[in-house]
C-alpha positions as CSV (number, residue, x, y, z in Angstrom):
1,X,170.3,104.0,64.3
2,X,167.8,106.1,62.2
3,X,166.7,109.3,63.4
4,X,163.5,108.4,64.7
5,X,165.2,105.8,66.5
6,X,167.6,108.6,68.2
7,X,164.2,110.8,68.4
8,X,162.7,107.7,70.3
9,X,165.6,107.6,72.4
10,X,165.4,111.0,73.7
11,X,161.9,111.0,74.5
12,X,162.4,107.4,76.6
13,X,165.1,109.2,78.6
14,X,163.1,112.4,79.3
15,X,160.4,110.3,80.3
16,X,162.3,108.5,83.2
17,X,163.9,111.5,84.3
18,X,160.0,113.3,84.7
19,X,158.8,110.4,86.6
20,X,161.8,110.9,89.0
21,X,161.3,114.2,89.4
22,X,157.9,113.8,90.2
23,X,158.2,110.8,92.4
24,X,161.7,112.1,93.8
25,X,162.7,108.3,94.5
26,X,161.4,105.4,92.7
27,X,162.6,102.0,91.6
28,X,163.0,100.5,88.3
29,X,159.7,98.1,88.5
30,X,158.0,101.6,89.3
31,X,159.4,103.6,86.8
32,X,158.9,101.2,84.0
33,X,155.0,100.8,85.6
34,X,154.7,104.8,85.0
35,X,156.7,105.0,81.6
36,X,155.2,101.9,80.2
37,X,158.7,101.2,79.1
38,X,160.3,97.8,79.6
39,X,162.2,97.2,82.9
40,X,165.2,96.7,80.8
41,X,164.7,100.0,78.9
42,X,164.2,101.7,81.9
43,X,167.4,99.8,83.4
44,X,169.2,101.3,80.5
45,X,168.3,105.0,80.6
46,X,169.0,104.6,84.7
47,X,172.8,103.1,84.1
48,X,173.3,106.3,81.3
49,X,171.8,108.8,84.2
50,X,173.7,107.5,87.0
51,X,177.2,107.8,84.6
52,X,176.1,111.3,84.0
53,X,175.2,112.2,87.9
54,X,171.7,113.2,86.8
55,X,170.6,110.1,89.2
56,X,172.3,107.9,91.6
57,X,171.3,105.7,94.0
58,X,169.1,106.2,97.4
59,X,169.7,102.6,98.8
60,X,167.2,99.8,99.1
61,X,163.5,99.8,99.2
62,X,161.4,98.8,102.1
63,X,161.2,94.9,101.7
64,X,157.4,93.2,100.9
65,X,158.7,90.1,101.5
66,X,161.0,89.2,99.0
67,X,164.3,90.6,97.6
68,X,164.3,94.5,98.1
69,X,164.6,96.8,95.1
70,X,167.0,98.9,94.6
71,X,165.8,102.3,94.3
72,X,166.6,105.5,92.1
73,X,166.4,109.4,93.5
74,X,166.6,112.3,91.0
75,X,169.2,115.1,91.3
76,X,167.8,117.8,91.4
77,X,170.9,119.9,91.7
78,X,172.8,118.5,88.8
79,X,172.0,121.6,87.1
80,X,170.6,124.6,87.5
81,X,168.9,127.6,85.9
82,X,168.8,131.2,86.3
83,X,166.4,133.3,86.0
84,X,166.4,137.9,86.2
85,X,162.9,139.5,86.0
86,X,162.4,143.1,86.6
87,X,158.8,144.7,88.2
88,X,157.9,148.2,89.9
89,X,157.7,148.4,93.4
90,X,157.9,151.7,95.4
91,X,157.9,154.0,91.8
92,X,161.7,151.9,91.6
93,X,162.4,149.8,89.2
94,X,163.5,146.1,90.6
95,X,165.3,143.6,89.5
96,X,165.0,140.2,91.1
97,X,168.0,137.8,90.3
98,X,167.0,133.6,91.2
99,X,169.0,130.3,90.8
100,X,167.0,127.3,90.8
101,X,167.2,123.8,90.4
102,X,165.6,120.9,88.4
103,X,163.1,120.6,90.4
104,X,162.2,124.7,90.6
105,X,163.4,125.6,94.1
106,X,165.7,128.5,94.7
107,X,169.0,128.4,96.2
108,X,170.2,131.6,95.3
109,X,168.1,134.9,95.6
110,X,169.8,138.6,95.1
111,X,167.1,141.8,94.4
112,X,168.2,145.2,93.5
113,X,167.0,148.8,92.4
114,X,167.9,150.1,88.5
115,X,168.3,153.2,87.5
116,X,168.6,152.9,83.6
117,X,167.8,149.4,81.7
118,X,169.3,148.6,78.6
119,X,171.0,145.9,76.4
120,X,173.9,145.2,79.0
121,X,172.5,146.3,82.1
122,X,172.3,142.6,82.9
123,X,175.8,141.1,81.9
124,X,177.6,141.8,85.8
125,X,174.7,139.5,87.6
126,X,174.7,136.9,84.8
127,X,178.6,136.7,85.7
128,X,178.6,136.8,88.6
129,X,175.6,133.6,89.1
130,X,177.7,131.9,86.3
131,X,181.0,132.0,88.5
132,X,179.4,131.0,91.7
133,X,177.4,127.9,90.1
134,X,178.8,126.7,86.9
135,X,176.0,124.2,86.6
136,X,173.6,126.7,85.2
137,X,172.2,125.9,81.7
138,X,169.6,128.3,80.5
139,X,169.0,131.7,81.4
140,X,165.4,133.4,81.7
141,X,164.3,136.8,81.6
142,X,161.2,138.7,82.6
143,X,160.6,141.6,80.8
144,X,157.5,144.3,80.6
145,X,156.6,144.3,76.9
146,X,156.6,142.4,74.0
147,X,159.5,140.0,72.5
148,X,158.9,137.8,69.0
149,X,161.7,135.7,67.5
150,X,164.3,136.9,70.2
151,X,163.3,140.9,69.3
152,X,161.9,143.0,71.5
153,X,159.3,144.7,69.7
154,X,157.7,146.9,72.3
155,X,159.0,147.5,75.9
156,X,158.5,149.8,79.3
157,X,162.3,150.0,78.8
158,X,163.2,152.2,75.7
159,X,166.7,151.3,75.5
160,X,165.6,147.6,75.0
161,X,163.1,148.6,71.7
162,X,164.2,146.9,68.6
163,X,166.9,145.0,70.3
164,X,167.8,141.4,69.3
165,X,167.9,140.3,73.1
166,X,167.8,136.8,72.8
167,X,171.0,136.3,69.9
168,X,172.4,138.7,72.3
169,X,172.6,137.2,75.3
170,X,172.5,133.1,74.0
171,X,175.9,134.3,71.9
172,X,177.5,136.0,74.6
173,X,177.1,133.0,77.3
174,X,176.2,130.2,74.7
175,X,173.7,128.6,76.8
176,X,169.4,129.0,76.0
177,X,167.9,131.9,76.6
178,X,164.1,133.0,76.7
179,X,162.4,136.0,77.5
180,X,158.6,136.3,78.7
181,X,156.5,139.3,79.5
182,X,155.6,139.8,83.2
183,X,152.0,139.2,83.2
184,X,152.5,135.8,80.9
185,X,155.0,134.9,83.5
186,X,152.8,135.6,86.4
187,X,149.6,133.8,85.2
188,X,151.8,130.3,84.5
189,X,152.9,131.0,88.6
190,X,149.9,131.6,89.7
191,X,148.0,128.6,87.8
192,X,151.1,126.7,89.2
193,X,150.9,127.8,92.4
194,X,147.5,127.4,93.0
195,X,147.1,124.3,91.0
196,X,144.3,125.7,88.3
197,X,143.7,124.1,85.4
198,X,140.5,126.0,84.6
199,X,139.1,126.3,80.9
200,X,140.5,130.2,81.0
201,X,141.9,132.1,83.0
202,X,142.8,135.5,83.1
203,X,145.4,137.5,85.2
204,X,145.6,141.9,85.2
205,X,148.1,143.4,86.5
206,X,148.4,147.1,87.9
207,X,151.4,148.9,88.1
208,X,151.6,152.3,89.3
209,X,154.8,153.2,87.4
210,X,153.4,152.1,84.1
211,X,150.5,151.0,81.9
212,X,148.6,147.6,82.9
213,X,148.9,144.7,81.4
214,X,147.3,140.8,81.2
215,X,148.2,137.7,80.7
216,X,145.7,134.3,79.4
217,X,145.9,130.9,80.3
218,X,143.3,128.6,78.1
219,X,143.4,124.7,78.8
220,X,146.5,125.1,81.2
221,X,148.8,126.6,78.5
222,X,149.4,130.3,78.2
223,X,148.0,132.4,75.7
224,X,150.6,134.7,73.4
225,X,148.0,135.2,70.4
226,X,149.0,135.5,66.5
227,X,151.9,138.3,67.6
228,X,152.6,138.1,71.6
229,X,150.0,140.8,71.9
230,X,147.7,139.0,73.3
231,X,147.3,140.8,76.9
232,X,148.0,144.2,76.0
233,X,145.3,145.7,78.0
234,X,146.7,149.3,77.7
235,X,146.2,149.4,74.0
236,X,142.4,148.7,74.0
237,X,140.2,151.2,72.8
238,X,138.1,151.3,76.0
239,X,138.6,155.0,76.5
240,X,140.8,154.8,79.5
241,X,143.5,157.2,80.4
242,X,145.9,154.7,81.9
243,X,148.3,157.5,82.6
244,X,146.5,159.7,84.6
245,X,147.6,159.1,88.3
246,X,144.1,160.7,89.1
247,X,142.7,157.2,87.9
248,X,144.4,154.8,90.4
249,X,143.5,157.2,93.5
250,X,139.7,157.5,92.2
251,X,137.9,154.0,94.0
252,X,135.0,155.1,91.9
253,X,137.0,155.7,88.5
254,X,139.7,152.5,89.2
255,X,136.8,150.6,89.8
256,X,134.8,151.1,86.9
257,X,137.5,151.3,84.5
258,X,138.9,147.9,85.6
259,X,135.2,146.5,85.7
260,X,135.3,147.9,82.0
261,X,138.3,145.7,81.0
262,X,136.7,142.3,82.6
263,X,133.6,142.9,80.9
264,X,135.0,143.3,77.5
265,X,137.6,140.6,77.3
266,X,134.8,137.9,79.3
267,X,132.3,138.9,76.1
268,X,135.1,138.0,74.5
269,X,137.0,134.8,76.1
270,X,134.7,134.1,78.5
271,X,137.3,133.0,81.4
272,X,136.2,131.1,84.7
273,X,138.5,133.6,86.6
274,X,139.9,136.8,86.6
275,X,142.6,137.4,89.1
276,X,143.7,141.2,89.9
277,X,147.2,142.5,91.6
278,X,147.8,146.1,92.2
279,X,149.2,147.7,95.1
280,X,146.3,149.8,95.2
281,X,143.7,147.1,95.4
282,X,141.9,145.9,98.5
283,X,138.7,143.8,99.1
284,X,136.6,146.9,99.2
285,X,137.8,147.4,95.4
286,X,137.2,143.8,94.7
287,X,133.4,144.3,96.0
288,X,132.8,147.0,94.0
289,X,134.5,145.9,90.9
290,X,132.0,142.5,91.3
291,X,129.1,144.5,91.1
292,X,129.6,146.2,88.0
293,X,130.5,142.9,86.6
294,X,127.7,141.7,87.1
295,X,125.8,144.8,86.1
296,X,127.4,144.6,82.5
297,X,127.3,140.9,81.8
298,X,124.7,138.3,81.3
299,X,124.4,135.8,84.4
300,X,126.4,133.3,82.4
301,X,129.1,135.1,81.4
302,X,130.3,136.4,84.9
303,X,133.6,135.5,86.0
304,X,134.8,134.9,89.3
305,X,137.5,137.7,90.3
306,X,139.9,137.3,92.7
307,X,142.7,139.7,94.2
308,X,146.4,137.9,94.0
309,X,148.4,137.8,97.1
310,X,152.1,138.4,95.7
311,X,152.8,138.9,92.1
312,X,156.5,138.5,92.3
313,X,155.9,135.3,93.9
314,X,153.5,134.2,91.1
315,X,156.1,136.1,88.1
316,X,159.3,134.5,90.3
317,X,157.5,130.7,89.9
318,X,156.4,131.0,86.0
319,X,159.9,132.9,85.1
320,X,161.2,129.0,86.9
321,X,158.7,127.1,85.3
322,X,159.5,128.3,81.6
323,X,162.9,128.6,81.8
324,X,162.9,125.0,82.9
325,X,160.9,124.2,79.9
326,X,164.1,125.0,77.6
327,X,165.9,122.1,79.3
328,X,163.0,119.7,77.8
329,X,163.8,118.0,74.9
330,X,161.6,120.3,71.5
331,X,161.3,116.7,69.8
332,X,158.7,115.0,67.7
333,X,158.6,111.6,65.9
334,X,157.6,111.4,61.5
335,X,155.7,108.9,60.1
């Protein structure tokens, strides 16, 4: 068998197990009608699954007359991911521990404060996830900053500068590993969540602890730019004093500034929506904030602005939905 032909392969059995996750239970006459595989393919790939407990069987269809079909559920619990993201709440740093499985739900949640962050800071809840479900294969993390190639080039966390995180963490427990910035991770859950698919999308993010930062969704994929800068809302030269607590307890200052920041990147990107979280914000901000929006842009160029609900639950969901991406099979066929 030629590479392409194990390539092939792959992508055929990747393509069954997404229909079953999907449809949760199907049978092979469905699966193949979905895949646009053969039935005997598809009867293939389902024997290989079942040997492998990714699949096994959920008894007989409903009858339409004839013979009934056997049919096929997805096990959603034959592995599991785990996934440690860190955000301010209460001036305290918090890190929010989740096992999930295949199909993103969470059957293991643990939060707790942190006093100082660095390169092992992690390591005891990793072992102690890994001893109580085995089954875990990839590991995600949600950090405030920037990481390229597995370094962290830029981070709210000192200690963690200049770190190779990644090689770190994938040789110490030898399964994948990624590692997303907050807001990125928060856009992907709230696009998730909310089922947006929109043109562009744009999600800001106030912390009180520390500088603001965005994330960008174009076409339903997230937007890192050339670098993973892209989102680093802080560093614009807007003439905003980020730092000042004076800023974020000024309606009239917070308002404007923030009005600033949507008017500049929709010249720019012009998204359909711009969603907002801080702790700070309330629908009398979100009034305000409109207005000047549509004081400093033309008619056309106005976004819609929305205030999130929960940003850990939108960071918790796209921290799941990435870190189940590395289970995917990164393949491609050559011609």
């Amino acid at each position: 068998m030629n590479i392409n032909a194990l390539v092939m392969k792959e992508i055929n059995i990747h393509l069954v197990r997404t229909v079953l996750k999907t449809k949760v239970e199907a049978t092979k006459h469905e699966i193949a009608q979905a895949t646009g595989l053969s039935s005997v393919t598809v009867g293939t790939i389902l024997k290989k699954l079942m040997e492998n407990n990714e699949v096994f069987d959920a008894g007989l269809a409903d009858s339409m007359g004839g013979r009934p079909a056997q049919l096929f559920r997805f096990n959603e619990n034959h592995a599991h991911i785990l996934v440690l993201f860190t955000h301010e709440r209460n001036g305290l740093d918090i890190l929010y521990v989740r096992v999930a499985n295949l199909i993103g739900d969470c059957i293991y949640e643990h939060e707790t404060s942190l006093s100082d962050i660095d390169l092992h800071t992690f390591e005891p809840y990793i072992a102690d996830a890994l001893e109580d479900y085995p089954t875990i294969q990839a590991i995600g993390f949600g950090l405030p900053g920037v990481e390229l190639d597995g370094k962290i080039e830029w981070m709210d966390y000192q200690a963690l500068g200049g770190t190779e995180f990644v090689a770190h963490y994938h040789e110490r427990y030898q399964l994948p590993v990624m590692v997303e910035n907050d807001v990125n991770a928060a856009i992907v859950g709230y696009c998730k969540r909310n089922e947006i698919e929109e043109t562009a999308t744009l999600y800001l993010y106030f912390p009180g602890k520390y500088p603001p930062g965005g994330g960008i969704q174009i076409n339903d994929e997230l937007f890192k730019g050339y670098r993973n800068y892209a989102g680093e809302i802080a560093a614009m030269p807007l003439d905003i004093d980020w730092q000042d607590p004076a800023l974020y307890t000024s309606p009239e200052r917070i308002n404007a500034a923030i009005a600033k920041v949507i008017a500049a990147i929709s010249m720019l990107l012009n998204p359909e929506s711009v969603v907002l979280f801080g702790t700070f914000l309330s629908d009398d901000h979100l009034s305000v904030i409109r207005q000047h929006c549509v004081e400093r842009l033309p008619f056309n160029s106005i976004p819609y602005v929305y205030l999130a609900s929960n940003f850990t639950l939108d960071y918790q969901q796209g921290m799941i939905e990435e870190t189940l991406a590395l289970l995917s099979p990164q393949i491609s066929i050559s011609l």
